[in-house]
KELUM-478324 format. One record per residue (C-alpha): x, y, z. Coordinates in pm, whole numbers, plus 50000, padded with zeros to 5 digits. Each point is the difference from the previous one (the first is absolute). Last residue first. Layout:
XYZ
...
***
This chain:
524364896152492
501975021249819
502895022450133
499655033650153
496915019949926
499765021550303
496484992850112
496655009049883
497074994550214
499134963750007
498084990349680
496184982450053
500504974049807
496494999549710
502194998549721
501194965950048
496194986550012
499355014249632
497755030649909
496464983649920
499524998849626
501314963149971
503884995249995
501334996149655
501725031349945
501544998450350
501634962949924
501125013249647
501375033150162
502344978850258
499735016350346
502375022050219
498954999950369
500195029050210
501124993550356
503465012949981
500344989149693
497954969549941
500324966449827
502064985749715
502995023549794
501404983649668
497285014749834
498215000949691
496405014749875
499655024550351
497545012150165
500815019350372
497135001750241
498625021650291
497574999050238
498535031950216
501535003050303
501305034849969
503425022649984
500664995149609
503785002049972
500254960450013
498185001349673
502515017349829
502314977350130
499104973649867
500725004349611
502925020150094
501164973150232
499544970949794
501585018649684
503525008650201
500164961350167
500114984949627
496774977449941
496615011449855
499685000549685
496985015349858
498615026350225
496215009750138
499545014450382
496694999350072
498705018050364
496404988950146
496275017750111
497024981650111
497235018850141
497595000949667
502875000449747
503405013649995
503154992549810
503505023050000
501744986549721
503485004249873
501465018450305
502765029249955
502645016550165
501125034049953
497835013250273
497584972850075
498154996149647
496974971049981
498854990949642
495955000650063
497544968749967
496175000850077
499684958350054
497284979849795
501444967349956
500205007249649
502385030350027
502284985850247
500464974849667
500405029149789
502545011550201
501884970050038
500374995549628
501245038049925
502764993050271
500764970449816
500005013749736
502265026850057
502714975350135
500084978949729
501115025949775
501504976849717
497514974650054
497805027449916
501465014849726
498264993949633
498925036550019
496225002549816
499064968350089
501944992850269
498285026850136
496334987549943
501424970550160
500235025450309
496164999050074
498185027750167
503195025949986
501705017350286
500265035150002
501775017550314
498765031750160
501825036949962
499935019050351
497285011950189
500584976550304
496604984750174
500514997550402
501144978050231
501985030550149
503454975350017
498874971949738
499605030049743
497504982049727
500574999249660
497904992849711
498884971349760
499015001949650
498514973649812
500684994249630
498284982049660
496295006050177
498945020049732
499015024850273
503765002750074
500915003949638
497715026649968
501515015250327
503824998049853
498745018049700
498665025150180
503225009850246
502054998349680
497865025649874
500035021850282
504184994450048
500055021249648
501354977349708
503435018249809
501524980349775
504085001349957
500784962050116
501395016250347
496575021849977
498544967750007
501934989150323
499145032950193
495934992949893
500734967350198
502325014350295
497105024749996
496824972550031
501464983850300
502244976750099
500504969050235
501024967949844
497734964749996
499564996849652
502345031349852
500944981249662
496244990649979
499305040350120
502055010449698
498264974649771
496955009150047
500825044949981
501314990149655
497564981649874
497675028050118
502155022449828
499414979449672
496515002050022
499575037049984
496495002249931
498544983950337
496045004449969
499744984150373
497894964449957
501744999749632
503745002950128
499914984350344
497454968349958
499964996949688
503245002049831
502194995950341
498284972650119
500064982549634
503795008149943
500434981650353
498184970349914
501474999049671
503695000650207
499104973350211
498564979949716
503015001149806
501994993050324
498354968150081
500044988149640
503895002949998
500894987750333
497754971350009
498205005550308
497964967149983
497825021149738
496554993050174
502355008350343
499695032649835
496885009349977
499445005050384
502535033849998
501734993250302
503875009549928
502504991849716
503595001050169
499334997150360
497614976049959
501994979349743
502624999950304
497144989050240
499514971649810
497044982849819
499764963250080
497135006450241
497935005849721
496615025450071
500604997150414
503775011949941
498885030549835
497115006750216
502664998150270
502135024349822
497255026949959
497824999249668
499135027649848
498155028150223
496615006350026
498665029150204
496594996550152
497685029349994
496485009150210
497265017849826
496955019550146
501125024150211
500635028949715
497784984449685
500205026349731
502605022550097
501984975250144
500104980949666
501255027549777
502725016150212
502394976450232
498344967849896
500825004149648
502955013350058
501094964450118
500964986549661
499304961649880
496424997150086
497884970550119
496645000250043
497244979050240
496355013450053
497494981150221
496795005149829
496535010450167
499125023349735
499705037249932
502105014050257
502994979249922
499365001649638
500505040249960
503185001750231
501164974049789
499065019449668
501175033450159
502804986450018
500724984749669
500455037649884
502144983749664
500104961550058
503434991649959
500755005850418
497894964550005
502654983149965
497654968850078
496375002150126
498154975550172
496625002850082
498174976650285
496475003749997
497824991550337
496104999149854
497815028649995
499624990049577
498865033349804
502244991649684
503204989350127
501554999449610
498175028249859
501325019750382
503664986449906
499575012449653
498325036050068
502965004450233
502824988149741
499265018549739
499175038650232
503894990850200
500994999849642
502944971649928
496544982049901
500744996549621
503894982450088
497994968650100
501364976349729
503395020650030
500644980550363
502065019350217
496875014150138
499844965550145
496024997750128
498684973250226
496484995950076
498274974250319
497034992750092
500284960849992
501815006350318
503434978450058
501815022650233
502864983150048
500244999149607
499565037949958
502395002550236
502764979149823
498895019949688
501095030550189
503024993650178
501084987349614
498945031749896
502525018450251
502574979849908
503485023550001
499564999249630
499485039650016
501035013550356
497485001350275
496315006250062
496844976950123
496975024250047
497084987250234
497275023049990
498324999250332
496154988350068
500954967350137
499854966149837
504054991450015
501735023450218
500954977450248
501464973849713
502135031649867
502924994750231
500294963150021
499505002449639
503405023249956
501664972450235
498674970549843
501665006649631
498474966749896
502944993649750
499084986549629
***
């Protein structure tokens, strides 16, 4: 099993004080892993885990049940208790249960949840100030390579960081069939059942548009537009809500623009991206095929986990990738797969050349005949990026010179 060090790192501060800590992500992205590994660190004879996944405890999915059992179970001790509580969005008004137990005993509270509307309505109601989240991803490349460094960045690409699969060996068969029951299982319940979906089939449909779309601007219209193509008729509103339910189900991000001119937000349509693209293979089969999606999709999520608030960058017609900022740092990504003939160096660079600041700037590619900088940006291998630690690598930290006339490369 993987320590996943940099979600404990996190947490550790946290551990003892009188905030709910709520671990949230994707299904099968290893949230109760996170959590057993905790409960371990810990080590506290006062300890109780629940899985609400587990039908052996399905008569306390009543926020009423499962009070009057934790408080049976602590009795009137004043000691430190340590309650664990996993997918705990099954528990019908489990808020008010949490928000109940944290008042009533000393007990450090830990739950993990696979939809973020619960923290957007029913728990800030109940316990506004009092929670802090961490967001679990699967596994990044580097947590890849640190589970079997024989696994390749090609079966990467193809099948993604879901942490079951390297108990397969990524057989191609068996990886995909759990892929796609993974996916069927986010959809099912946490999308459909969490919102009251009825029409499951245009769901389906709205999926695998944006999977065909990974990485694409558009907008809710050009979607409803393409139904009407097919001769049904969905109103932009509902499209709109089905997109957010998938969103709090964690299956896709959305990322805006930003006008590098005016620095300023751009109401225009966003881009999806989606939390783990083997769940596309699953349902597509073509990731090697679109290489160059995914790895866009891959070095987003991975600006993702290192914490970064990431916009696609628009100069006029031209366009950046990934605008990152965090604290005081800010840099420029660039993201292409073959890098090599004189026309794609420049339009890859020269976006970034546009920019009139300091800040740094970096072009990722997968393969490249091309080595160094262009006029003083460097290009960099994704694998090498990927597997950097969570500070932003030394190459990305040149200063660049103002821009220049590009003219040749360096």
């Amino acid at each position: 099993m993987l320590n996943r060090n940099d979600y404990l790192q996190k947490i550790r501060p946290f551990i003892g004080k009188d905030v709910i800590k709520i671990i949230t992500g994707l299904r099968r992205s290893g949230k109760s892993v996170i959590l057993e590994q905790l409960l371990r660190e810990i080590n506290s004879p006062n300890t109780m885990y629940l899985n609400f996944e587990d039908l052996d405890i399905e008569h306390l999915l009543n926020y009423k049940a499962l009070h009057d059992y934790v408080c049976e179970k602590i009795g009137d001790s004043k000691e430190q208790f340590y309650l664990f509580f996993d997918e705990i969005q099954d528990v019908e008004g489990w808020e008010k249960a949490i928000n109940s137990l944290r008042v009533k005993f000393k007990a450090d509270i830990y739950i993990t949840g696979s939809n973020s509307k619960m923290l957007s309505s029913e728990l800030s109601t109940h316990i506004t100030g009092r929670y802090v989240e961490f967001v679990v991803y699967p596994f990044s490349f580097a947590e890849f390579k640190q589970i079997n460094a024989e696994h390749t960045f090609e079966e990467y690409l193809q099948y993604g960081g879901m942490p079951f699969l390297h108990n397969i060996n990524f057989e191609p068969y068996e990886s995909k069939k759990y892929l796609k029951d993974v996916f069927n299982s986010i959809l099912l319940k946490d999308v459909v059942k969490r919102n009251k979906i009825r029409d499951i089939d245009l769901l389906e449909r709205i999926v695998n548009y944006v999977l065909d779309n990974v990485g694409k601007q558009f907008s809710a219209t050009s979607i409803s537009n393409f139904f009407k193509q097919e001769k049904r008729i969905v109103a932009p509103e509902t499209i709109l809500n089905y997109l957010k339910a998938c969103e709090e189900a964690f299956l896709f991000k959305k990322i805006s623009y930003q006008d590098m001119i005016g620095k300023k937000a751009l109401n225009v349509n966003g881009k999806y991206y989606i939390v783990d693209h083997g769940l596309r293979e699953a349902v597509s089969g073509t990731n090697i095929k679109n290489q160059e999606i995914i790895l866009e999709n891959i070095v987003y999520l991975e600006l993702t986990r290192r914490g970064y608030d990431i916009k696609v960058g628009r100069s006029g017609a031209k366009e950046i990738d990934f605008v990152c900022e965090k604290d005081n740092e800010k840099f420029y990504v660039q993201v292409c797969y073959i890098l090599n003939k004189e026309k794609t160096i420049q339009r890859e660079f020269v976006s970034l050349l546009n920019i009139k600041d300091n800040y740094p700037k970096i072009v990722l590619y997968k393969e490249s005949s091309f080595k160094g900088n262009y006029e003083g940006i460097p290009a960099v291998d994704i694998e090498k990026w990927l597997l950097e630690n969570n500070k932003l690598p030394h190459y990305t930290i040149f200063k660049c010179n103002p821009p220049k006339n590009v003219t040749g490369i360096n």
